[in-house]
C-alpha positions in Angstrom: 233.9 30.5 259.9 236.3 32.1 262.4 235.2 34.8 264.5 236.8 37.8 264.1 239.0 39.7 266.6 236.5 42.3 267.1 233.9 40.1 267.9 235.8 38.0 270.2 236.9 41.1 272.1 233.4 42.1 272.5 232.1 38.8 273.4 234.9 38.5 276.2 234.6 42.1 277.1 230.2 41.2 277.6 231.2 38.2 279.5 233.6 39.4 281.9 230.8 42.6 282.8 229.0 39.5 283.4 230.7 37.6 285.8 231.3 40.7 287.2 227.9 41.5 288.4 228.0 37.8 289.9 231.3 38.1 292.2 229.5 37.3 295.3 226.4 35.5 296.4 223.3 37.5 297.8 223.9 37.4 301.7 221.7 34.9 303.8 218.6 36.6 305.6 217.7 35.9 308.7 214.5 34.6 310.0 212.6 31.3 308.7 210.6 33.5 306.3 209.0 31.2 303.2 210.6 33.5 300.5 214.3 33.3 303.0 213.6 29.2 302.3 212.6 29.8 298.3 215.6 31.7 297.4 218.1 29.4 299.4 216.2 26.5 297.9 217.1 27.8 294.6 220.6 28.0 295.1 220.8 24.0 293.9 219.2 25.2 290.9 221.6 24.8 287.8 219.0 26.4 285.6 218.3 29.6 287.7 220.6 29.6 291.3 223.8 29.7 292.8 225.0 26.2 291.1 224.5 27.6 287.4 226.9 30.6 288.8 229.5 28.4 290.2 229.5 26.5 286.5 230.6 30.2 285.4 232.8 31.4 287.7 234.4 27.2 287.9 234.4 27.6 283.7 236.7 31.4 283.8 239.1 29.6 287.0 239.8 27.2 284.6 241.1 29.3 281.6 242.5 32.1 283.9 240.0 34.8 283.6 238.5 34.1 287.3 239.6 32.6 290.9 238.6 29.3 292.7 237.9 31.8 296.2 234.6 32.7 294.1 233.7 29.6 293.1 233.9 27.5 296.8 231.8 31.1 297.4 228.9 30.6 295.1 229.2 26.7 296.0 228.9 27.4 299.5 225.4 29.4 299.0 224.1 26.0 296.9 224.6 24.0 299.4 222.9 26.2 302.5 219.8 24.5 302.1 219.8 20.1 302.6 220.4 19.2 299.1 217.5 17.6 297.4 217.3 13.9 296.0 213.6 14.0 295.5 210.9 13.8 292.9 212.1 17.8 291.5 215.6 16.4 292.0 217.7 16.1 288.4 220.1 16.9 286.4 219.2 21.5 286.6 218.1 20.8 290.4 219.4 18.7 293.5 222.1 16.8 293.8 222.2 15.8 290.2 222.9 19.5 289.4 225.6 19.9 292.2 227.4 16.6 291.5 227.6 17.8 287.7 228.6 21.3 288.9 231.9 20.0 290.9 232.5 17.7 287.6 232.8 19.9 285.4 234.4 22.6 287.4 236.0 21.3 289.7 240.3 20.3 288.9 241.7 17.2 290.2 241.7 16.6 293.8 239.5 19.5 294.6 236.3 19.0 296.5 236.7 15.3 296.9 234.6 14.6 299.8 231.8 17.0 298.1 232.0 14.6 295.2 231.7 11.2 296.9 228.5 12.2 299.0 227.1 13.7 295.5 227.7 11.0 293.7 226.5 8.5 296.0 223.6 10.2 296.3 222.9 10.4 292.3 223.4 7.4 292.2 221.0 5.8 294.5 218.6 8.6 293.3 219.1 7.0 289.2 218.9 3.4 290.6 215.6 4.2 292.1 214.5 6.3 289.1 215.6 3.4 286.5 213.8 0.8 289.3 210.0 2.5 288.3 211.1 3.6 285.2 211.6 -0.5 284.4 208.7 -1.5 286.4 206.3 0.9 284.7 207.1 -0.4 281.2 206.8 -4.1 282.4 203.1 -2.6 283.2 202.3 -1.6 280.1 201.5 2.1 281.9 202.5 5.3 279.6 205.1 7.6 281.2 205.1 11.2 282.1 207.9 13.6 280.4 209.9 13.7 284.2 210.7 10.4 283.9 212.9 10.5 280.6 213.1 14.4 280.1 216.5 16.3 279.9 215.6 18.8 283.2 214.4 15.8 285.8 214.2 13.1 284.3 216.9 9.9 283.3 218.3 11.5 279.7 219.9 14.0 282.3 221.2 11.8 284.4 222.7 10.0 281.8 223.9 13.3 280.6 226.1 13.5 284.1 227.0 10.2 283.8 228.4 10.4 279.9 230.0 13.3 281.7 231.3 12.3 284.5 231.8 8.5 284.5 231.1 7.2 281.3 233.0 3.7 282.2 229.6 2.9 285.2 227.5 0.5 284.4 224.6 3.1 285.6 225.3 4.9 282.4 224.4 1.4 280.7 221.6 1.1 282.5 220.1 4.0 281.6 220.8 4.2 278.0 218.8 0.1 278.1 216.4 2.0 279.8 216.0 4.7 277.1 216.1 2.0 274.1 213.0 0.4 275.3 211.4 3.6 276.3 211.1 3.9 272.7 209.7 0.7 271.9 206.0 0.9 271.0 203.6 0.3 274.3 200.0 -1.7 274.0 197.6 0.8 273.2 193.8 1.1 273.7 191.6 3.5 272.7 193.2 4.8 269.8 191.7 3.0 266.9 194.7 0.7 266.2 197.0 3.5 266.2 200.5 2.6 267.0 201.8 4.8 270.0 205.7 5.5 270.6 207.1 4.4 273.9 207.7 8.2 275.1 203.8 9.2 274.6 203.3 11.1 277.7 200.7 11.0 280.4 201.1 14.1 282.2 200.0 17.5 280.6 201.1 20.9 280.2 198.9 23.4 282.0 196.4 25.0 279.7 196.8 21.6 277.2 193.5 19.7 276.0 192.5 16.7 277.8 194.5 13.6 276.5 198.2 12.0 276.2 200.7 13.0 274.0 204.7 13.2 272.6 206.9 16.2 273.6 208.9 16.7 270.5 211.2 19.3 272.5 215.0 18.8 273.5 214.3 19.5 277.1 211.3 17.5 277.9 210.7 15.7 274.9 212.0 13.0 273.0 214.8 14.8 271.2 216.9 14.6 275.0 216.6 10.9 274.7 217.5 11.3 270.9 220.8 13.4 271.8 221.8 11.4 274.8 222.0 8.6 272.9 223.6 9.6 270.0 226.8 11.1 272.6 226.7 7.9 274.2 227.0 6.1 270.7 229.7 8.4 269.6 232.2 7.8 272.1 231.4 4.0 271.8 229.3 3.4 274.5 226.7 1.0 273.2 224.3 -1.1 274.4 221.6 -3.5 273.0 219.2 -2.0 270.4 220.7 1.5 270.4 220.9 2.1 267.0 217.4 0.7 266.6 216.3 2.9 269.4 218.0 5.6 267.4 216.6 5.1 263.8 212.9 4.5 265.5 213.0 8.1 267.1 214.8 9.6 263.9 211.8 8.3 261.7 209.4 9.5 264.3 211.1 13.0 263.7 210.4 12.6 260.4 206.9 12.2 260.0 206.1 15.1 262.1 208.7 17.3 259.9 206.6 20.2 258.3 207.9 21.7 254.9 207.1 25.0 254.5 208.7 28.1 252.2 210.8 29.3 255.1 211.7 25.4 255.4 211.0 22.6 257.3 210.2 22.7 261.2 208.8 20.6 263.9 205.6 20.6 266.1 206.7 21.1 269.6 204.2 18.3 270.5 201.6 15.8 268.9 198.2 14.7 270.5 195.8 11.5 269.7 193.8 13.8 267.5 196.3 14.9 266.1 198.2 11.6 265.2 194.6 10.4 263.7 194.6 13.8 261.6 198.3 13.0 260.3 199.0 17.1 260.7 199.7 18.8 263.7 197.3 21.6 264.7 200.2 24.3 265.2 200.3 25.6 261.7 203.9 27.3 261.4 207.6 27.2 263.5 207.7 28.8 267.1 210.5 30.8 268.0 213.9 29.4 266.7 214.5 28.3 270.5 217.0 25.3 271.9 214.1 24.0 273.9 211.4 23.3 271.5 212.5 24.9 268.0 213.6 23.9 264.7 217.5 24.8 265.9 217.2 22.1 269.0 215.9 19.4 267.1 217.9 19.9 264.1 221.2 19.5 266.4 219.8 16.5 267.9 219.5 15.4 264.6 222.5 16.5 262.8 224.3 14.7 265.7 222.2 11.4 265.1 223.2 11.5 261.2 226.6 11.4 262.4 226.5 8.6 264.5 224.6 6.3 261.9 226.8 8.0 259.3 223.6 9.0 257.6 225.0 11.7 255.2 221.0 12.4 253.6 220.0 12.9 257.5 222.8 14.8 258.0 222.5 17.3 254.9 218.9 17.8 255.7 219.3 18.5 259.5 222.0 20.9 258.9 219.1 22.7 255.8 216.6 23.1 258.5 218.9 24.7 261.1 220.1 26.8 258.1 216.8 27.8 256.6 215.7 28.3 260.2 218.6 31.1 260.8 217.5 32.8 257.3 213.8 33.0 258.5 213.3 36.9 260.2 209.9 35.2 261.5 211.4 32.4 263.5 214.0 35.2 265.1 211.9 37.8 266.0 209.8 35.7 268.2 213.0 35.9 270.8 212.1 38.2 273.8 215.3 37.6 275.9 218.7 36.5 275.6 219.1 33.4 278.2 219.6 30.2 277.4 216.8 27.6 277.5 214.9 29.8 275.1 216.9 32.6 274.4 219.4 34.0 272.1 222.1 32.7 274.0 220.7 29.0 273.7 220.6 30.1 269.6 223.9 31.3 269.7 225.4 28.0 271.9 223.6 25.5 269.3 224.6 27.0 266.5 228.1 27.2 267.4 228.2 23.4 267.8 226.3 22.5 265.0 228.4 24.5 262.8 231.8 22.9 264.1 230.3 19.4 262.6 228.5 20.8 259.5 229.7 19.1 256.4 226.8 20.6 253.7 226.1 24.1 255.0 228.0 27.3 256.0 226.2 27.5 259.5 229.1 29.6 261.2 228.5 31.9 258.6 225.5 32.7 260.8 227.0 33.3 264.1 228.4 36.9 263.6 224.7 38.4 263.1 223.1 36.2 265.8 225.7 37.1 268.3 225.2 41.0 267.2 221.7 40.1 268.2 222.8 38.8 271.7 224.8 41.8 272.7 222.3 43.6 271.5 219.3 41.4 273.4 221.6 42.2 276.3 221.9 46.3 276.2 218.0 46.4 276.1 216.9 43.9 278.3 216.5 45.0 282.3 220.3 44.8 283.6 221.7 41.2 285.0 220.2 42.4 288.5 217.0 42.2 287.2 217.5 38.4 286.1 217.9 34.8 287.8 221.5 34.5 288.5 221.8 31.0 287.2 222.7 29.1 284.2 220.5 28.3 281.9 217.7 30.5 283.1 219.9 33.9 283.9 222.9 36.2 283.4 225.3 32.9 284.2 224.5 30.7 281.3 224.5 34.2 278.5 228.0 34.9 280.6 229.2 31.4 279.6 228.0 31.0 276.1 230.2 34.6 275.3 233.0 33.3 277.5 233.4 30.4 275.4 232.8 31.9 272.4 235.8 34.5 272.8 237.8 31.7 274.2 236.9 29.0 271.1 236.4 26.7 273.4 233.9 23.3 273.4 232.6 24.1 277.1 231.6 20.5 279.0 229.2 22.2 280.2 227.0 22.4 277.2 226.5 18.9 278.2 223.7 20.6 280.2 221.4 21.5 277.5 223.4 17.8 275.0 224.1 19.9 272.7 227.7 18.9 271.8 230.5 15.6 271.7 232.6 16.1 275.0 
């Protein structure tokens, strides 16, 4: 359903207070103090630095409401520090985050130079990436979540790519590399239990001894879900996709918990757990984009439409709106970013409701962005938060900027959440 003027206005009217607290970069210290290095460090960060600002200020140049003079600013204090193509390096940090920063910011001839070394860069960095990714499956050796994941790993690197040259063969290359990540791997020690390609070696801290899948969108197999399913639905295609596609799906599946709120999704499954046949966690988190029912029921909804899977797509599009009915689930929100926020609620519900066919999820979106305006007068003031973009004031800036504009931001691309 359309917004209505009101809202608009006061969506526009939050976002421009926004970008207003972000004019200008914090000013370089002096010295070779470690927190002096930490915070200019952070300025490649897309999630919480300068790089996530220059999205937003790149995002209101764009449509009028801002000036390119602020953006070269905030892209000047990402790029104070070497810019890093190592193992933290992807698509929210490093190069990857700058090169998709200038890509979907920056207008035709602008930054050109910029854009050659970044993309250079990337993509040495991805062939060197898709290299041990290729060489560890050949092993037979199970991979950790950085290798695949949406935040450093190749599902956002594909995500730049599908943005910024979706005709490279690179892009291929790593949606090949994704189809046989989910391939089942020879397994031992589990009792004859089947393992998916994506069952991770590496562990959260605080997690139990013992592998497992991430079922989240930003390091879990839902990133390689959604990645896939925007490659598929601007007809990039390579062999075994859509096998690659329904194998994940019917992973997503089994794990799918009913309950009388409705169904919901583990945010990960261990060996004991896949020999039980029931997760441990007993109800839904939070109704977050990064592990909740509303990330994995885009990722979803999307995949229904690519397969043209109308029963896939009418139940994706129950969850998300039994999810948005369930107090519980909306309570749990503490803050109103992005990556776990209400403004990463607000963002995916706002593209899953521009594709629903079966449920009247924009009818949702008034309340929910009361609640982020609201999340916003009570939480400490944007000082008091990372600048960046999906982390801090930058990303809640651009999910009320785009909401008050209409518009299908590129940068969404960030968190694959929409068809660009």
């Amino acid at each position: 359903m359309p917004l209505s003027s009101d809202l608009r206005a006061r969506a526009s009217s939050a976002a421009a207070r926004l970008a207003d607290a972000l004019t200008a970069p914090p000013p370089t210290h002096a010295g070779n103090d470690q927190a002096s290095t930490a915070e200019h460090r952070r300025g490649q960060s897309l999630a919480a630095g300068a790089a996530g600002v220059a999205v937003l200020h790149g995002l209101r140049a764009r449509d009028g409401a801002g000036d390119w003079a602020t953006v070269d600013a905030w892209l000047r204090a990402a790029t104070r520090e070497k810019v890093s193509v190592g193992a933290r390096a992807g698509l929210w940090f490093g190069a990857p985050a700058l090169a998709f920063t200038l890509a979907i910011t920056a207008p035709p001839g602008r930054y050109r130079s910029a854009r050659q070394h970044l993309d250079s860069a990337v993509t040495e960095m991805t062939d060197r990436r898709l290299a041990a990714a290729n060489w560890r499956i050949d092993a037979g050796q199970r991979p950790e979540r950085a290798e695949y994941d949406l935040v450093r790993g190749l599902s956002g690197l594909g995500a730049h790519l599908l943005t910024s040259h979706p005709d490279a063969d690179q892009l291929r290359r790593v949606l090949t590399y994704l189809v046989r990540l989910t391939e089942p791997l020879p397994a031992t020690g589990t009792g004859g239990l089947t393992l998916p390609g994506w069952w991770a070696g590496d562990l959260p801290a605080g997690a139990p001894a013992g592998a497992f899948a991430d079922l989240g969108m930003a390091h879990g197999v839902a990133g390689p879900l959604a990645l896939l399913t925007l490659a598929h639905s601007r007809g990039i295609v390579v062999p075994g996709h859509l096998d690659a596609l329904h194998r994940i799906c019917d992973w997503l599946d089994t794990w799918r918990q009913d309950s009388p709120t409705g169904p919901w999704w583990p945010e990960k499954i261990t060996l004991s757990e896949l020999r039980a046949g029931r997760p441990a966690q007993t109800s839904p988190g939070r109704a977050s984009w990064c592990y909740g029912t509303p990330g994995l029921a885009r990722a979803q909804q999307l995949a229904a439409i690519a397969l043209a899977d109308t029963t896939r797509q009418e139940r994706a599009e129950a969850a998300l709106a039994s999810c948005l009915g369930d107090p519980t689930q909306l309570t749990r929100f503490i803050d109103p970013m992005l990556c776990h926020g209400w403004a990463g609620l607000v963002s995916t519900v706002h593209r899953a409701a521009a594709d629903a066919r079966f449920h009247p999820i924009g009818a949702h979106l008034p309340a929910l962005i009361d609640h982020l305006l609201h999340s916003l007068d009570m939480t400490e003031p944007a000082g008091g938060r990372p600048p960046g973009l999906i982390e801090g004031t930058a990303g809640i800036a651009a999910v009320l900027h785009s909401l008050a504009t209409d518009s299908t931001a590129s940068w969404e691309a960030a968190l694959l959440l929409g068809r660009t």
